[in-house]
C-alpha positions in Angstrom: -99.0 -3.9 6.9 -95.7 -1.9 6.1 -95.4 -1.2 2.2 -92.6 -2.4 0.7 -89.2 -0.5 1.1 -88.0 0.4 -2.9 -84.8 2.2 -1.9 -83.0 1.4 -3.9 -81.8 3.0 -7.3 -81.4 -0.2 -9.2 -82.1 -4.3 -9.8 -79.6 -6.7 -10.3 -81.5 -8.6 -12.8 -78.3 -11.9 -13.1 -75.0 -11.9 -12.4 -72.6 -14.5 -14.4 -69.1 -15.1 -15.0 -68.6 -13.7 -18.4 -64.9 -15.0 -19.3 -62.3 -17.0 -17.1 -58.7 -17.2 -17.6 -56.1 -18.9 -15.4 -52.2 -19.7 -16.6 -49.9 -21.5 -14.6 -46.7 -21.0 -17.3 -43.7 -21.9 -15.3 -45.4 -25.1 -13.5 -44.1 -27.2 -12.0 -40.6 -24.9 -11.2 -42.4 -22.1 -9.9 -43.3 -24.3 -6.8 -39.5 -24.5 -6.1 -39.0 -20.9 -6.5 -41.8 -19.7 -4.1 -40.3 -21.9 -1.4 -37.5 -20.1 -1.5 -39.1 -16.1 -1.8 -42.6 -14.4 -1.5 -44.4 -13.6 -5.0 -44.7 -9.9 -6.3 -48.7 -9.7 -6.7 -50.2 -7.2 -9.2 -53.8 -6.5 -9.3 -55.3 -4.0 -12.4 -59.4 -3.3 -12.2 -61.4 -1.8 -15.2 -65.3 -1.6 -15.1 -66.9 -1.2 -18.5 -70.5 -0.6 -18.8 -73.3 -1.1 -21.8 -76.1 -0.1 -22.7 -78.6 -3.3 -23.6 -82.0 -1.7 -23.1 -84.2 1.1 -22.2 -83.0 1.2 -18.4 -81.0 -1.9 -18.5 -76.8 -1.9 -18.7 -74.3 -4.4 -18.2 -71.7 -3.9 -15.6 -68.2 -5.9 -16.1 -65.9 -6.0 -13.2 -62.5 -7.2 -14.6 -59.8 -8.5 -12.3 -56.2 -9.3 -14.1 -54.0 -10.6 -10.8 -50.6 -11.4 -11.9 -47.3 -13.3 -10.0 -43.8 -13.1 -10.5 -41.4 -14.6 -8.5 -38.0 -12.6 -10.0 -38.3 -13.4 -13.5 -40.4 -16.1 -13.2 -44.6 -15.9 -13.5 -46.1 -17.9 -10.9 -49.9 -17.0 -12.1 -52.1 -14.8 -14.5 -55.7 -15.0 -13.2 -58.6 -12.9 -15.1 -61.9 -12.9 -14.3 -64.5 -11.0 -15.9 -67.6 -11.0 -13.9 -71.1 -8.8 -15.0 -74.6 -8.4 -14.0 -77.5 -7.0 -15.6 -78.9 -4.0 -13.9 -82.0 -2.7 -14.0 -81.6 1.0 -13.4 -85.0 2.3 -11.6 -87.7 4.5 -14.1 -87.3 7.8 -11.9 -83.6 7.3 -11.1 -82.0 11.1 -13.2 -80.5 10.2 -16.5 -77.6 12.2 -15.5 -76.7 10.3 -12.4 -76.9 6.8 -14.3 -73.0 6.6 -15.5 -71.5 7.1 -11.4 -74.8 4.8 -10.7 -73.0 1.9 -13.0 -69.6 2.6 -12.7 -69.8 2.9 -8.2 -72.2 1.1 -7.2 -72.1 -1.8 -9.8 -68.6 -3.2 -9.2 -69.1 -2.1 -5.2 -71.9 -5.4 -5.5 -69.9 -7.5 -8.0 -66.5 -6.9 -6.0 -67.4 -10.0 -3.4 -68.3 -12.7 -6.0 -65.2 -11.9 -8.6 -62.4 -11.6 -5.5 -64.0 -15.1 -4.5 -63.6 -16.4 -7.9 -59.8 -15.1 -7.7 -59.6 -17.0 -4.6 -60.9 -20.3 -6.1 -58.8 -19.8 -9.2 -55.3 -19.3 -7.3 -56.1 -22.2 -4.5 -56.8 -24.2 -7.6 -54.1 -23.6 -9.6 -51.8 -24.5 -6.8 -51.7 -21.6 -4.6 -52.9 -20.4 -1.4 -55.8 -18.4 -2.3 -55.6 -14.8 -3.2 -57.7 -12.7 -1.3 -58.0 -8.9 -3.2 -58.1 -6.2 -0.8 -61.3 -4.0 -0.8 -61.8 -1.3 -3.2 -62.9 2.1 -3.0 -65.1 2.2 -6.2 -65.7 6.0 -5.2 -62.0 6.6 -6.0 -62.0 4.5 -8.8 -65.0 6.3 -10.7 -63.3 9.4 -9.7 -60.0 8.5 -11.2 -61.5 7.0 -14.4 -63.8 10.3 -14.8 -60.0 12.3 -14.9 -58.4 9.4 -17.1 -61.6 10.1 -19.7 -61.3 14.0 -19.6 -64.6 14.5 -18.1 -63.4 16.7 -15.0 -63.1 19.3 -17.4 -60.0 18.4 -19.3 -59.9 16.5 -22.2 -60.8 13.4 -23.0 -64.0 11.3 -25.3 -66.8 12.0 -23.3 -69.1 10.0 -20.8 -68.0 6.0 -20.0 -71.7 4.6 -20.2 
Protein backbone atom coordinates (compact mmCIF):
# COMPACT_ATOMS: atom_id res chain seq x y z
CA UNK A 1 0.00 0.00 0.00
CA UNK A 2 1.50 3.35 -1.23
CA UNK A 3 1.78 6.00 1.64
CA UNK A 4 0.11 8.97 1.16
CA UNK A 5 1.68 11.73 -1.19
CA UNK A 6 2.01 15.12 1.25
CA UNK A 7 3.59 17.31 -1.40
CA UNK A 8 2.30 19.90 -0.94
CA UNK A 9 3.41 23.08 1.10
CA UNK A 10 -0.02 23.99 2.23
CA UNK A 11 -4.06 23.25 3.09
CA UNK A 12 -6.71 25.11 1.87
CA UNK A 13 -8.63 24.80 5.02
CA UNK A 14 -12.31 27.01 3.28
CA UNK A 15 -12.59 29.23 0.71
CA UNK A 16 -15.60 31.93 0.79
CA UNK A 17 -16.67 34.94 -0.85
CA UNK A 18 -15.71 37.58 1.61
CA UNK A 19 -17.50 40.74 0.03
CA UNK A 20 -19.51 41.25 -3.38
CA UNK A 21 -20.19 44.30 -5.12
CA UNK A 22 -21.83 44.79 -8.46
CA UNK A 23 -23.21 48.53 -9.91
CA UNK A 24 -25.01 48.82 -12.94
CA UNK A 25 -25.21 53.01 -12.68
CA UNK A 26 -26.19 54.07 -16.10
CA UNK A 27 -28.94 51.22 -16.57
CA UNK A 28 -30.99 51.03 -18.59
CA UNK A 29 -29.02 53.69 -21.31
CA UNK A 30 -25.94 51.90 -21.19
CA UNK A 31 -27.72 48.96 -23.14
CA UNK A 32 -28.23 51.51 -26.04
CA UNK A 33 -24.74 52.69 -25.90
CA UNK A 34 -23.05 49.24 -26.16
CA UNK A 35 -25.03 48.48 -29.24
CA UNK A 36 -23.58 51.02 -30.86
CA UNK A 37 -19.51 50.57 -29.58
CA UNK A 38 -17.38 47.86 -27.65
CA UNK A 39 -16.80 48.68 -23.74
CA UNK A 40 -13.27 49.75 -22.39
CA UNK A 41 -12.65 46.93 -19.67
CA UNK A 42 -10.26 47.55 -16.79
CA UNK A 43 -9.19 44.83 -14.47
CA UNK A 44 -6.93 45.94 -11.09
CA UNK A 45 -5.73 42.74 -8.72
CA UNK A 46 -4.38 43.10 -5.11
CA UNK A 47 -3.71 40.01 -2.75
CA UNK A 48 -3.50 40.83 0.89
CA UNK A 49 -2.63 38.29 3.32
CA UNK A 50 -3.17 37.83 7.39
CA UNK A 51 -1.95 36.25 9.80
CA UNK A 52 -4.95 34.33 11.97
CA UNK A 53 -2.93 31.55 13.69
CA UNK A 54 0.26 29.74 14.34
CA UNK A 55 0.62 28.40 10.60
CA UNK A 56 -2.70 29.58 9.38
CA UNK A 57 -3.16 33.03 7.03
CA UNK A 58 -5.90 34.32 5.11
CA UNK A 59 -5.38 34.97 1.44
CA UNK A 60 -7.78 37.69 -0.29
CA UNK A 61 -7.84 37.75 -4.03
CA UNK A 62 -9.49 41.11 -5.05
CA UNK A 63 -10.87 41.59 -8.50
CA UNK A 64 -12.27 45.43 -9.31
CA UNK A 65 -13.45 44.98 -13.18
CA UNK A 66 -14.69 48.22 -14.48
CA UNK A 67 -16.69 49.37 -17.98
CA UNK A 68 -17.00 52.49 -19.68
CA UNK A 69 -18.53 53.01 -22.76
CA UNK A 70 -17.03 56.78 -23.60
CA UNK A 71 -18.18 58.56 -20.63
CA UNK A 72 -20.60 56.34 -19.68
CA UNK A 73 -19.92 53.26 -16.86
CA UNK A 74 -21.47 50.18 -18.14
CA UNK A 75 -20.31 48.03 -14.75
CA UNK A 76 -18.14 48.04 -11.52
CA UNK A 77 -17.83 44.43 -10.36
CA UNK A 78 -15.67 43.63 -7.10
CA UNK A 79 -15.20 40.50 -5.69
CA UNK A 80 -13.24 39.72 -2.85
CA UNK A 81 -12.71 36.08 -2.60
CA UNK A 82 -10.23 34.32 0.45
CA UNK A 83 -9.31 31.03 1.78
CA UNK A 84 -7.84 29.85 4.89
CA UNK A 85 -4.49 28.20 4.45
CA UNK A 86 -2.93 26.02 6.46
CA UNK A 87 0.79 26.55 5.77
CA UNK A 88 2.60 22.96 6.45
CA UNK A 89 4.82 22.72 10.05
CA UNK A 90 8.25 22.18 8.10
CA UNK A 91 7.42 24.53 5.25
CA UNK A 92 10.79 27.61 6.07
CA UNK A 93 9.36 30.68 7.74
CA UNK A 94 11.17 32.66 5.19
CA UNK A 95 9.52 31.22 2.17
CA UNK A 96 5.92 31.67 3.77
CA UNK A 97 5.17 35.37 2.34
CA UNK A 98 5.92 34.20 -1.82
CA UNK A 99 4.08 30.86 -0.47
CA UNK A 100 0.75 33.22 0.20
CA UNK A 101 1.15 35.86 -2.00
CA UNK A 102 1.95 33.07 -5.45
CA UNK A 103 0.50 30.28 -4.91
CA UNK A 104 -2.59 31.45 -2.91
CA UNK A 105 -4.38 33.67 -5.52
CA UNK A 106 -2.82 31.08 -8.40
CA UNK A 107 -5.78 28.53 -6.53
CA UNK A 108 -8.34 31.22 -5.81
CA UNK A 109 -7.90 32.81 -9.43
CA UNK A 110 -10.58 30.08 -10.99
CA UNK A 111 -13.40 30.53 -8.41
CA UNK A 112 -13.22 34.66 -8.23
CA UNK A 113 -12.87 35.07 -12.37
CA UNK A 114 -16.06 32.71 -12.28
CA UNK A 115 -17.80 34.79 -9.89
CA UNK A 116 -16.87 37.90 -12.28
CA UNK A 117 -18.46 35.89 -14.89
CA UNK A 118 -21.73 35.25 -13.01
CA UNK A 119 -21.77 38.90 -11.76
CA UNK A 120 -21.46 40.57 -15.36
CA UNK A 121 -23.93 37.80 -17.24
CA UNK A 122 -26.17 38.84 -14.41
CA UNK A 123 -26.14 42.21 -14.39
CA UNK A 124 -26.97 42.24 -18.05
CA UNK A 125 -23.85 41.48 -19.75
CA UNK A 126 -22.16 38.79 -21.53
CA UNK A 127 -20.01 37.37 -19.04
CA UNK A 128 -16.60 38.58 -18.43
CA UNK A 129 -14.07 36.13 -18.64
CA UNK A 130 -10.43 37.57 -16.86
CA UNK A 131 -7.58 36.49 -18.64
CA UNK A 132 -5.05 34.27 -16.67
CA UNK A 133 -2.58 35.75 -14.37
CA UNK A 134 0.96 35.27 -13.83
CA UNK A 135 0.97 35.49 -9.94
CA UNK A 136 4.88 34.96 -10.25
CA UNK A 137 5.02 38.46 -11.93
CA UNK A 138 2.56 39.76 -9.71
CA UNK A 139 4.52 38.82 -6.29
CA UNK A 140 7.51 40.03 -8.13
CA UNK A 141 6.07 43.44 -8.94
CA UNK A 142 4.37 43.88 -5.45
CA UNK A 143 7.87 42.84 -3.71
CA UNK A 144 9.42 46.15 -5.85
CA UNK A 145 6.13 48.34 -5.19
CA UNK A 146 6.93 47.45 -1.19
CA UNK A 147 10.75 48.19 -1.35
CA UNK A 148 11.80 44.76 -0.51
CA UNK A 149 14.14 44.26 -3.62
CA UNK A 150 16.42 46.30 -1.84
CA UNK A 151 15.03 49.70 -2.28
CA UNK A 152 12.78 51.25 -0.07
CA UNK A 153 9.69 50.56 1.04
CA UNK A 154 7.72 49.03 4.79
CA UNK A 155 8.93 45.75 4.93
CA UNK A 156 7.51 42.16 4.27
CA UNK A 157 3.54 42.01 2.89
CA UNK A 158 2.52 38.98 5.22
Amino acid sequence: MAAPIHDSPFQIQTQYVKDLSFENPDAPEIFVALSKTQPEVNVDIDVTTSHLTERVYEVVLNLRVSAKAGERTAFLADVHYAALIDVRRDFPDDEIEALLLREGPRFLFPFARSVIADLTREGGFPPLSINPIDFDRFYEHHKKANGQDGTNGDGPLV
